[in-house]
C-alpha positions as CSV (number, residue, x, y, z in Angstrom):
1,X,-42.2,-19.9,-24.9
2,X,-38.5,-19.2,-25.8
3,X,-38.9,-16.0,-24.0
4,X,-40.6,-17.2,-20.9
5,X,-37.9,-19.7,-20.2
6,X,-34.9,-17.2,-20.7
7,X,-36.6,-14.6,-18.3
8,X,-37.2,-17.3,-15.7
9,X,-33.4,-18.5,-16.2
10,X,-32.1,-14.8,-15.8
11,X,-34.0,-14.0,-12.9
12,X,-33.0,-17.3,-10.7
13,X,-29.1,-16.5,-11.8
14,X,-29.5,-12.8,-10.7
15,X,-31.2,-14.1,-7.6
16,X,-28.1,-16.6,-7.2
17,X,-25.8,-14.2,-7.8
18,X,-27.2,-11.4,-4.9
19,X,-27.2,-14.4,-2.5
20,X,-24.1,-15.5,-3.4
21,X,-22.9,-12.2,-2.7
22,X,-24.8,-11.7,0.4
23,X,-23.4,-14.7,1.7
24,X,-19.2,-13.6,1.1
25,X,-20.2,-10.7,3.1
26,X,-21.4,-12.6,5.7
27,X,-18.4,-15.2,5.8
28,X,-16.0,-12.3,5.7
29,X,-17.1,-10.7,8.6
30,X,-17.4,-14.2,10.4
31,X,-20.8,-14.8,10.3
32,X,-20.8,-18.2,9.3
33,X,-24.1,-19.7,9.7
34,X,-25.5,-16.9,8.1
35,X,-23.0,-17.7,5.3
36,X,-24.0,-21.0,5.1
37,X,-27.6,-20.4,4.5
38,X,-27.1,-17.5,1.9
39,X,-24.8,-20.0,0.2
40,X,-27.4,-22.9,0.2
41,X,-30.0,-21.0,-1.3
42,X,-27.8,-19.6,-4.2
43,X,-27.0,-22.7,-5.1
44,X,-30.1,-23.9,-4.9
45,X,-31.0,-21.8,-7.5
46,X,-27.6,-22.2,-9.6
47,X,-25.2,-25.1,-8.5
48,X,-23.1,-24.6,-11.4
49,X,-21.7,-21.9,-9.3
50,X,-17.9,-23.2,-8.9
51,X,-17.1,-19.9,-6.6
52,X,-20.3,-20.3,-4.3
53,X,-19.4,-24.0,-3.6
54,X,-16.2,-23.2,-2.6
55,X,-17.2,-20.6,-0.7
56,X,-19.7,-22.8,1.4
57,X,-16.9,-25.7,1.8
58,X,-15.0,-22.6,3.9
59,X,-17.7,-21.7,6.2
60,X,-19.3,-25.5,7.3
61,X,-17.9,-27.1,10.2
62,X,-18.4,-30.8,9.3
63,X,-15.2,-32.1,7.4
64,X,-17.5,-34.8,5.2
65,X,-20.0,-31.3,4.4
66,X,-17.0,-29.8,3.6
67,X,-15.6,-32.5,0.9
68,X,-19.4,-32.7,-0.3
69,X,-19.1,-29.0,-1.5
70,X,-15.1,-29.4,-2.9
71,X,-15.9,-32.8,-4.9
72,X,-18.7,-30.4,-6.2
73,X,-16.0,-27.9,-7.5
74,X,-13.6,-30.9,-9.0
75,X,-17.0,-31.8,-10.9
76,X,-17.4,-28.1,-12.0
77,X,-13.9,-27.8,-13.0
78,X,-11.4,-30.7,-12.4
79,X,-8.5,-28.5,-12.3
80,X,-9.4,-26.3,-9.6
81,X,-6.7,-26.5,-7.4
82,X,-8.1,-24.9,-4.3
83,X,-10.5,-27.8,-4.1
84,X,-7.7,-30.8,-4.4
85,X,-5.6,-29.0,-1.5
86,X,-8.3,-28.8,0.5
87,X,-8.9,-32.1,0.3
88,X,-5.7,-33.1,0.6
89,X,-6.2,-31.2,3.7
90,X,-9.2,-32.7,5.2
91,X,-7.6,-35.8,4.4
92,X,-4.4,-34.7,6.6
93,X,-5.8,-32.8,9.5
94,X,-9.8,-33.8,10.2
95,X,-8.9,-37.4,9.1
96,X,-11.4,-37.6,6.7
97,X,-12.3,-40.7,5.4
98,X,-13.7,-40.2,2.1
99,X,-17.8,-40.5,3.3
100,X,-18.7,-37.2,2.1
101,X,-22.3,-35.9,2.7
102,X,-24.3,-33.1,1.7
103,X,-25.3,-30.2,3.7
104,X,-28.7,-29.4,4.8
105,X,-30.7,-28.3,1.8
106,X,-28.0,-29.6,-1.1
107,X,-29.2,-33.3,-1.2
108,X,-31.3,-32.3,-3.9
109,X,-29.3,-30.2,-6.0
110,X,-26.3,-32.7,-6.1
111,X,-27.0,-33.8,-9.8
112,X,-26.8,-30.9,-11.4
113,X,-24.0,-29.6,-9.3
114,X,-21.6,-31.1,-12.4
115,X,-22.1,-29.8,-15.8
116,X,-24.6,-31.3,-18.6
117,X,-23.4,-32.8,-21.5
118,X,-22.9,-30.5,-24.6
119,X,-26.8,-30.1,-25.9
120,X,-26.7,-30.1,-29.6
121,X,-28.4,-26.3,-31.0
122,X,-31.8,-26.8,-31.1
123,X,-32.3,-29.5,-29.3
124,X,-32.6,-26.9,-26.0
125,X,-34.6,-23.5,-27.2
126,X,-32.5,-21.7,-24.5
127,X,-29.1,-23.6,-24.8
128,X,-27.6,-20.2,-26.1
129,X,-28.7,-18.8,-22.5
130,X,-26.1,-20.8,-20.7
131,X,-23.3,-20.2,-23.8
132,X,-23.8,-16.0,-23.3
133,X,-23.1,-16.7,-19.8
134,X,-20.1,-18.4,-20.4
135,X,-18.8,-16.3,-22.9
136,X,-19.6,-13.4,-21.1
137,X,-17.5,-14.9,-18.1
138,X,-15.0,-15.4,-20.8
139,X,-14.4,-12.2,-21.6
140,X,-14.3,-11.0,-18.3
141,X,-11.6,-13.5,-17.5
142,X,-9.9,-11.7,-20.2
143,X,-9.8,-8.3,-19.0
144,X,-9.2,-9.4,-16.3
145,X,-5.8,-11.3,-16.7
146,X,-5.1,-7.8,-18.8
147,X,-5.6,-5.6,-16.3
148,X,-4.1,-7.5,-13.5
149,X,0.0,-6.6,-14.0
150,X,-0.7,-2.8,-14.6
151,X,-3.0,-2.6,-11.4
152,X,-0.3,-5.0,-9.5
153,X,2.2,-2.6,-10.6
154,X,0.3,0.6,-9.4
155,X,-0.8,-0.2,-6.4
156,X,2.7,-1.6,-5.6
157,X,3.6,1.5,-6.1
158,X,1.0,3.3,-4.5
159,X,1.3,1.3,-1.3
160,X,5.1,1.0,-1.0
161,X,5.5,3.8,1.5
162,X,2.6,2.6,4.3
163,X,4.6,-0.8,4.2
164,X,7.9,0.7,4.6
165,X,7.8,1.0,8.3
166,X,6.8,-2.7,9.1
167,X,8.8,-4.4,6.4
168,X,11.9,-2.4,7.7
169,X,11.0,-3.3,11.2
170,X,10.9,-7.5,10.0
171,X,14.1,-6.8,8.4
172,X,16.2,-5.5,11.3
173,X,14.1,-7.7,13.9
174,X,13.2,-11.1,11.7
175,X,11.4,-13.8,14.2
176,X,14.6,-15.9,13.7
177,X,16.8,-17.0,16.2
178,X,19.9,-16.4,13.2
179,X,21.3,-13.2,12.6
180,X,21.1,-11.5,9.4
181,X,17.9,-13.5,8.4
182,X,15.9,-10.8,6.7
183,X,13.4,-9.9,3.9
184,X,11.8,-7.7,1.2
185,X,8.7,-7.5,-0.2
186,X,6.2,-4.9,-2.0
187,X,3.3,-6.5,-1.3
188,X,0.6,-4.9,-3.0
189,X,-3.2,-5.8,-2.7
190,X,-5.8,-5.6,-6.2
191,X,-9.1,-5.9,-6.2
192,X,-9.5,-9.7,-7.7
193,X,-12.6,-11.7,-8.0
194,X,-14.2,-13.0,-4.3
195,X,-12.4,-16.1,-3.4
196,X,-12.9,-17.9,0.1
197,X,-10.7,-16.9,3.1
198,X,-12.8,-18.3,5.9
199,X,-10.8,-21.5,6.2
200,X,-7.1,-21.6,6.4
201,X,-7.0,-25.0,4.7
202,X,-9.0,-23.5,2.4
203,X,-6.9,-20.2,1.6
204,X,-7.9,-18.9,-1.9
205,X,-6.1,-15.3,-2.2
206,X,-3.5,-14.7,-4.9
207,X,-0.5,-15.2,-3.8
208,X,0.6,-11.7,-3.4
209,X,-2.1,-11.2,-1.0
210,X,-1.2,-14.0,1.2
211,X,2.6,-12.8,1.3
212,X,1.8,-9.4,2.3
213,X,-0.3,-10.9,5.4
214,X,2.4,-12.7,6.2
215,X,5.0,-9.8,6.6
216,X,2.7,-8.0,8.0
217,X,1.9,-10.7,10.5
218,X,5.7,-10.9,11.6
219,X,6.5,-7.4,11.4
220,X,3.3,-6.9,14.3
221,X,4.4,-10.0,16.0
222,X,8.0,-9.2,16.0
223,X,7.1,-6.3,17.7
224,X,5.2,-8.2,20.7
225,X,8.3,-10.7,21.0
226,X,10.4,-7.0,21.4
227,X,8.3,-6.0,24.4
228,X,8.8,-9.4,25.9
229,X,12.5,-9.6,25.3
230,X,12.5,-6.3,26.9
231,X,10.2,-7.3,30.0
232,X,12.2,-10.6,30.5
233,X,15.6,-8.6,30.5
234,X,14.1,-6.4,33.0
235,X,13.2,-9.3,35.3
236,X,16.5,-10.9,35.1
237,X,18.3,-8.0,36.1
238,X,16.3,-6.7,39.1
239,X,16.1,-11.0,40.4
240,X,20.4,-11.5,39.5
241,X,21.6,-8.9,42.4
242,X,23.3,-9.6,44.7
243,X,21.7,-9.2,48.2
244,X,17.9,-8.7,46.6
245,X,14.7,-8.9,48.7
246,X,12.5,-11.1,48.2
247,X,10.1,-8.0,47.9
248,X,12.2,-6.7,44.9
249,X,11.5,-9.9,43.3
250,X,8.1,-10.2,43.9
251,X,7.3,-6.5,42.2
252,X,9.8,-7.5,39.6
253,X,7.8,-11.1,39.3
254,X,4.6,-8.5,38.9
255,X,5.7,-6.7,36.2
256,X,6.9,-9.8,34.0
257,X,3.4,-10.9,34.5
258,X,1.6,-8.1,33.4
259,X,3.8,-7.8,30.3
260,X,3.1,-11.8,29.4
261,X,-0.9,-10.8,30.2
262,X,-0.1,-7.4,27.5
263,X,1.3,-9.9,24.9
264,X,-1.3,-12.1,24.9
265,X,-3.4,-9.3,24.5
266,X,-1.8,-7.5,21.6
267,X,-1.3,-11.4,19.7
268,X,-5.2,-11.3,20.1
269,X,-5.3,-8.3,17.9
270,X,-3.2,-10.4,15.4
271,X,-4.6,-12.1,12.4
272,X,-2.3,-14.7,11.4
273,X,-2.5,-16.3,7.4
274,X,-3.5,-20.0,7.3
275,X,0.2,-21.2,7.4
276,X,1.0,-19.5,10.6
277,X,-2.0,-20.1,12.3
278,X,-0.6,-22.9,14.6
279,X,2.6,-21.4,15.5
280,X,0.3,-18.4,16.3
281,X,-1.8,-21.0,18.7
282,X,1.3,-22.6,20.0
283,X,3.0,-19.1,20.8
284,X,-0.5,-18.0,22.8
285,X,-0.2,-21.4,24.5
286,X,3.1,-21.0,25.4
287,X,2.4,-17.2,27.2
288,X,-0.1,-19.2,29.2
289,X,2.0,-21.7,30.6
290,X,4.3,-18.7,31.4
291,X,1.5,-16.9,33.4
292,X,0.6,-19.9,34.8
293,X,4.2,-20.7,36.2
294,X,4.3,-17.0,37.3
295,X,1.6,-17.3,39.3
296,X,2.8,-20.0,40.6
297,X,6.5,-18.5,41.5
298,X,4.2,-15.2,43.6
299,X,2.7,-18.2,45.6
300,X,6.1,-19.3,46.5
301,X,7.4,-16.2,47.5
302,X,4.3,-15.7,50.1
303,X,4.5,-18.7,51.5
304,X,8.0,-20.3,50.2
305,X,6.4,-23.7,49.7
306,X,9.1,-25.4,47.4
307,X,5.7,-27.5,45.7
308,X,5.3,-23.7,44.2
309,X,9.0,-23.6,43.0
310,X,8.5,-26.9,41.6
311,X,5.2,-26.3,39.7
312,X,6.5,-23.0,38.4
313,X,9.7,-24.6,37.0
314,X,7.2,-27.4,35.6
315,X,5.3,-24.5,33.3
316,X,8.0,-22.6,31.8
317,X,9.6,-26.1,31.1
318,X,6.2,-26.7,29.2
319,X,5.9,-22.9,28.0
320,X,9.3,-23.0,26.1
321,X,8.7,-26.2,24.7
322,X,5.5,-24.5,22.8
323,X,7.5,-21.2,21.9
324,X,10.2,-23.2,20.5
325,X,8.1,-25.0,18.5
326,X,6.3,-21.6,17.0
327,X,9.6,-20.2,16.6
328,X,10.7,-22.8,14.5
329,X,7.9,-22.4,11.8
330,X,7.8,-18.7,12.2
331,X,11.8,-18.6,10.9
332,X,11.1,-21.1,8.4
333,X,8.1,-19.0,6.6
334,X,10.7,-15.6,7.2
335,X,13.5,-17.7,5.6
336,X,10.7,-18.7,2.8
337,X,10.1,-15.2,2.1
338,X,13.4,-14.2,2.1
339,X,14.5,-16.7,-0.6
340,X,11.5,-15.4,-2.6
341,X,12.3,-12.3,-2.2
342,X,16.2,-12.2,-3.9
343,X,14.3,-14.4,-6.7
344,X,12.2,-11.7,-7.1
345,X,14.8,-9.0,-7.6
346,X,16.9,-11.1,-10.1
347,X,13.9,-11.6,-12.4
348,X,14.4,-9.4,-15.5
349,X,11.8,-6.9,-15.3
């Protein structure tokens, strides 16, 4: 009887476990209602699966499904720190209220999403089941927090010359409206256990990883704002002489356009970390306002209608008032770095 119950246990935990990886897969390339289903069944079969709920809170659109799963974590393991900011964070940005509901297919799986009570030995003929597990995880943990520095040091190593180019390009050309803001960081990336990255309020990569995305975020983007700097001087100086045609300043009107039209294009390409993706939005936003008001300036010019002028001046007001505000929080997260960065090379090593 013993026997029967601990194969049926192992198989429904394997099966948990190869949907539960089936279903990271499937968030991290962005399939998310594939996710979502993968993720129901494993938990279905094992809801004391602290990784897989979290998981499933990163991929589900509705904010009450998402505090359903991340009050599920807290109950796994109180201390889980992912779960309390994302609260916080629903709280904060999706206004939610505190009604949290299941998703489809977890209604009945919500009282045994929170661990049983201790069973005294015996009582359970395959309590030692669930105690393997654990201390199985346990020493896997173990190795694990082992293992980490060496690896972190290694691959540091390893991976200090491909990030030499772009760190010394955010270095010279920091998205900073200061001079001399600058920083330094070997960023390595280790292979750590699958945590969710679906959700930016929901961000559950070490540390290092999510400061290595960043610099390489603003090294890419710094590179965009260059080729716009560029464009822009361009412009100014073919529409400031003296004596220009108006057909000079429509080619030269033209050309800023299709380099806004390039940006947006290459910012696209860009994947920004959780804490820059609205100055990311606000930046794009801002580049549309500017083609809109460009647009709007090569309809004045073939018809010299001053309602164009007017509307044109109207958008890059608007425009700059979006690329201010993403500048702002785009020096504040290089000044952040920075800072962390000199702490970094003071601590004894």
């Amino acid at each position: 009887m013993t026997s029967g119950t601990e194969t049926a246990v192992k198989a429904n935990i394997g099966e948990a476990r190869s949907l539960y990886q089936r279903g990271v897969a499937a968030a991290r390339s962005g399939q998310k209602r594939i996710a979502a289903g993968l993720l129901t069944r494993s938990l279905q079969l094992d809801p004391s699966c602290e990784l897989a709920w979290l998981w499933l809170s990163g991929v589900l659109d509705d904010p009450h499904q998402q505090a359903f799963c991340l009050e599920a974590v807290l109950k796994l393991n109180p201390d889980n720190q992912h779960a309390r900011r994302g609260l916080r964070l629903l709280q904060e940005r999706k206004g939610y209220t505190g009604a949290a509901r299941p998703a489809p297919g977890l209604a009945e799986v919500t009282a045994s999403s929170a661990p049983a009570p201790a069973r005294r030995r015996g009582a359970d003929p395959a309590w030692w089941i669930g105690w393997r597990h654990s201390l199985r995880e346990t020493r896997r943990a173990r190795l694990l927090l082992w293992t980490f520095p060496i690896a972190l040091l290694l691959v540091a190593l390893v991976l200090h010359q491909s990030f030499a180019l772009a760190t010394e390009r955010a270095w010279n050309h920091p998205p900073v409206a200061e001079e001399g803001a600058a920083f330094s960081l070997a960023l390595p990336t280790t292979p750590v256990p699958a945590t969710p990255t679906i959700a930016p309020i929901l961000e559950a990569e070490p540390l290092a990883v999510v400061e290595g995305l960043t610099v390489s975020y603003l090294a890419a983007f710094e590179a965009v704002r260059a080729d716009l700097r560029a464009a822009t001087a361009a412009y100014r100086e073919a529409t400031s002489r003296p004596g220009g045609a108006s057909v000079g300043h429509v080619a030269a009107t033209q050309r800023l356009r299709a380099a806004v039209e390039a940006a947006m294009a290459a910012m696209g390409q860009l994947r920004p970390p959780g804490t820059l993706q609205q100055a990311h939005d606000d930046y794009r936003q801002g580049l549309e306002l500017e083609l809109a008001g460009l647009d709007a300036l090569l309809e004045f010019y073939s018809g010299y209608d001053v309602a164009n002028a007017n509307r044109a001046a109207q958008r890059f007001q608007e425009a700059r008032a979006y690329i201010e505000r993403a500048q702002a929080v785009l020096a504040g997260q290089a000044r952040q770095l920075a800072e962390m960065s000199q702490v970094s090379s003071q601590t004894p090593r």
